[in-house]
C-alpha positions in Angstrom: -77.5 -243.8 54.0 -78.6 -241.9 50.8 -80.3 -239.5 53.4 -76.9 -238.8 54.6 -74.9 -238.3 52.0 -77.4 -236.3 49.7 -78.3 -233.9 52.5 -75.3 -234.1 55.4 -72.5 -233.6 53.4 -71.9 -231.2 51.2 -68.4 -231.0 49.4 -67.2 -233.7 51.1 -68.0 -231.8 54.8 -70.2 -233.4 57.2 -73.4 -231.3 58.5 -74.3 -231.3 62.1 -77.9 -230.4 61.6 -80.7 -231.1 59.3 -84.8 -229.6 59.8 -87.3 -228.7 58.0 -85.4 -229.3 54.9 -82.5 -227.2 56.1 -79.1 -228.3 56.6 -76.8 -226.3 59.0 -73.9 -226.2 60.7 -70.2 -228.0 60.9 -69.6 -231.2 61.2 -67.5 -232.4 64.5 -64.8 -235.0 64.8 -67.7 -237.6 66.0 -70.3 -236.5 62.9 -67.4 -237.6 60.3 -66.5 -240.5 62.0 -69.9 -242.1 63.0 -70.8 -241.2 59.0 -68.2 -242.8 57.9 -68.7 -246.1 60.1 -72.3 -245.9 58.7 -71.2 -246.2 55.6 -68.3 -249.2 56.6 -71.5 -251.4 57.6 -73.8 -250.3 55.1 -71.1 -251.9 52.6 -70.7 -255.3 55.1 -74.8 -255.2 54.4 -75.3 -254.6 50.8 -71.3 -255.5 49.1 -71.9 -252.2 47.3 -68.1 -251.1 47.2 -69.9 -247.1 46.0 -70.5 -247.0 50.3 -66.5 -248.3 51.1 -65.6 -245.8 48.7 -67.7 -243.2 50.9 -66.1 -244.2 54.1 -62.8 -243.8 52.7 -63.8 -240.4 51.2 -65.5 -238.6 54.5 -62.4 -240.6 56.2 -59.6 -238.3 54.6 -61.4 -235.8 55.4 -61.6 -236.2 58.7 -57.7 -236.7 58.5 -57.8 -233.0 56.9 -59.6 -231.1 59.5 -59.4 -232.4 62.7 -55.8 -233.8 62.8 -52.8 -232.2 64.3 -49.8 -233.0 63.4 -47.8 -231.0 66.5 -50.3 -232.5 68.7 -50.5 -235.9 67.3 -53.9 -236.4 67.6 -57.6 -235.3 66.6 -59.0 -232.2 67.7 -63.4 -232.5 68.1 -63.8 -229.4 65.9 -62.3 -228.6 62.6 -59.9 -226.0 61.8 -61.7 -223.7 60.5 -64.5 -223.8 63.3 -65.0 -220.6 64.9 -61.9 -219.5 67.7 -62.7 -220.8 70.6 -60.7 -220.2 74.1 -59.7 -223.6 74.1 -60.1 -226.0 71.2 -61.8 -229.2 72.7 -60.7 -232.8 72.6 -63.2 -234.9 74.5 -61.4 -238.9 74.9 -63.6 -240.3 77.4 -66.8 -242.1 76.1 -70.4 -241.1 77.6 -73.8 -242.1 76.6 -72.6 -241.0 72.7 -69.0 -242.4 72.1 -66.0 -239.5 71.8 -65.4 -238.5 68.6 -61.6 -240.1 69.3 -62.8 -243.4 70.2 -64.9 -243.6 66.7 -62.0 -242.1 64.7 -59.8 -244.5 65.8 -62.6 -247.6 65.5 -62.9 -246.5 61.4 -59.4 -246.1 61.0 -58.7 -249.5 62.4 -61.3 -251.0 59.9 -60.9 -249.1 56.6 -57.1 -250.4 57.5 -57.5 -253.8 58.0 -60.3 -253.8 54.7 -58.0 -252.1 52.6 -54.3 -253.5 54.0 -53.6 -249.4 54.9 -50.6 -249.7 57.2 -51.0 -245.7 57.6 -54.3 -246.1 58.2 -54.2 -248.8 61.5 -50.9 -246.6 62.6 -53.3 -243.7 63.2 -55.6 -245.5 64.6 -53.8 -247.6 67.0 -51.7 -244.1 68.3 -55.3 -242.8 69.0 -55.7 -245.2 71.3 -52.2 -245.4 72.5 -52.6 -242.3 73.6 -55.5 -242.7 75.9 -54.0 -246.4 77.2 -53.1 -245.5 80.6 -56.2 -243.9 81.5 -58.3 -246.7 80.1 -56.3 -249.0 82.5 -57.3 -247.2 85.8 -60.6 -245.9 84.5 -61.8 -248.7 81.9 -65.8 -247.5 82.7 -65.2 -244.1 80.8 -63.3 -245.6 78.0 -66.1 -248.3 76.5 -66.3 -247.7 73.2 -62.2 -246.9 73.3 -61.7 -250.3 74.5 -63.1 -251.9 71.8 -61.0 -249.8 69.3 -57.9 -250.8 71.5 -59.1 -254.7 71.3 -58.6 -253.8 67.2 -55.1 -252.3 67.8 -53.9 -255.0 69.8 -55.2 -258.3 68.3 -55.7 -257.1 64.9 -59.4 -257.4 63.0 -60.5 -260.4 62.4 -60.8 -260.5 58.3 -63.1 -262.5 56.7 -62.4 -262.3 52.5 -65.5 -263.9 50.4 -65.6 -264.5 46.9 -67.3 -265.6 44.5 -71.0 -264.7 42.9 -72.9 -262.9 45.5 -76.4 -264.5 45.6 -75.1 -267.5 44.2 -75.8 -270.4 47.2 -72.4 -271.4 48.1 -71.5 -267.7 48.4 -75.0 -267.2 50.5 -73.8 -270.1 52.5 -70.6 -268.9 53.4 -71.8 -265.3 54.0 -74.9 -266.1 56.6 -72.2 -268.5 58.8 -70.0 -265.6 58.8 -73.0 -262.4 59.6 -75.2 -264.7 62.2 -72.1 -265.0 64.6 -71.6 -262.6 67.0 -67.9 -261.3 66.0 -67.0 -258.0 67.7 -63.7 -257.4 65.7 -64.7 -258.6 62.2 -64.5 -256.6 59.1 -66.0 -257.9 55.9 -65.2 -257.9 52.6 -66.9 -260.0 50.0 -68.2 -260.3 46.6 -66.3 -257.9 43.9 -62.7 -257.3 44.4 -63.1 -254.2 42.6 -60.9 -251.3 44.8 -61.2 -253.6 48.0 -57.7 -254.5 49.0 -59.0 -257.5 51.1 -60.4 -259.3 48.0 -57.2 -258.7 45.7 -55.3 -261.7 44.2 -58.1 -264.2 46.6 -61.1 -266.9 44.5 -61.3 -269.9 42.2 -60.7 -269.8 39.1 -63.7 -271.2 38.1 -65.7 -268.9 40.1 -67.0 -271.2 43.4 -67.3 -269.5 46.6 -64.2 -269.4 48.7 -64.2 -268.2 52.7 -60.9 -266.8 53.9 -60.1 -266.0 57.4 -57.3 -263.9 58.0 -55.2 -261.3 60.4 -53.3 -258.6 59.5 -54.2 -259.2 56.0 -52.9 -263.5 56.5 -54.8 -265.6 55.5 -55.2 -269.0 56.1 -56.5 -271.7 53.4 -59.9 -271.1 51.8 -63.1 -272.5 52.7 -65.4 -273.9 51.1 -68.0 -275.2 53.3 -70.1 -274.0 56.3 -69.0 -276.1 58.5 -64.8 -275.8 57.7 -65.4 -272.1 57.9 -67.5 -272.2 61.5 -63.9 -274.4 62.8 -61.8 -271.8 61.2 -63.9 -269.3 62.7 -63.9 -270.7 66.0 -60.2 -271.2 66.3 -59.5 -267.6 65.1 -61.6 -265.9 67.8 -60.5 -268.7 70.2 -56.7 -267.1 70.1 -58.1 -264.2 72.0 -58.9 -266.7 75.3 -57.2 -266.9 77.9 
């Protein structure tokens, strides 16, 4: 992560390339975006709030130079990029996902982390956009339909606070991390500039587990085993 941000971008602009100590070229719509993800779960990993505040940054950037407003949408290459005879917009995901399909994915995330109602709009019209075809042609569309499954049930939010290290908040963090949750986004430890955190923890400072949905939340937790039920009964909404 320091790699990339003290040698790929420069100015706020993501680099495509990077050898021999040289770094070259323009950024696409899928360099910004897969950046900035980095950065999202670089924060989930270390509840440094300096790597949110880099996803966000390299996220409005992306905003500035790939979206179009008369086409509603994100273009793959910025608009200053060289003219080419057609601007491209790959939507379909291959063996690397489409620049689109992680676009929508962070802003789906840094929405739900930091309550951005702009933020999940965007994203959830990027995949609105591309609905039908994932319907009859779901194979092409795997990394899309995950950022749909966002959209449409919402993130599942996990808020904890408390003293990071301390062993209730270790508790409450590992029964969160060790499950497999698709949809979750993180936030825990300092409430400082992470909407997700604000106005949530004891007074006196214990660890407290919230699990929530469009920024919802239900009662605080304070145990592992209260917070694996509440867990269990928030990704248990999505079964049939």
């Amino acid at each position: 992560g320091d790699f990339l941000f003290r040698e790929m971008v420069r100015d706020g602009r993501v680099m495509r390339v990077h050898k021999d100590g040289v770094t070259k070229g323009g950024g696409f719509l899928e360099d910004y975006a897969a950046v900035a993800l980095a950065a999202v779960a670089l924060y989930e990993l270390t509840l440094d709030t300096g790597w949110l505040t880099r996803a966000q940054e390299i996220s409005a950037q992306m905003v500035r130079w790939f979206w179009d407003d008369g086409m509603g949408g994100f273009f793959d290459t910025a608009h200053d990029h060289e003219v080419l005879i057609a601007r491209p917009r790959e939507r379909t995901d291959n063996a690397v996902p489409a620049g689109n399909s992680l676009a929508a994915e962070l802003l789906l995330r840094l929405g739900a982390v930091q309550a951005n109602a702009e933020e999940r709009r965007r994203g959830a019209w990027v995949v609105e956009t591309v609905g039908e075809a994932m319907y009859r042609y779901p194979a092409a569309f795997g990394h899309a339909l995950g950022a749909a499954e966002l959209a449409v049930h919402g993130a599942l939010e996990v808020a904890i606070t408390g003293t990071p290290a301390a062993p209730d908040f270790e508790v409450l963090l590992r029964e969160t991390t060790e499950r497999y949750l698709p949809s979750l986004v993180l936030a825990a430890g300092v409430a400082r500039g992470v909407a997700l955190l604000d106005g949530r923890g004891a007074p006196d400072g214990r660890a407290m587990a919230y699990v929530c949905r469009g920024n919802v939340c239900e009662a605080p937790e304070t145990d592992a085993g209260s917070l694996a039920r509440a867990l269990e009964r928030a990704t248990g909404e999505l079964s049939p």
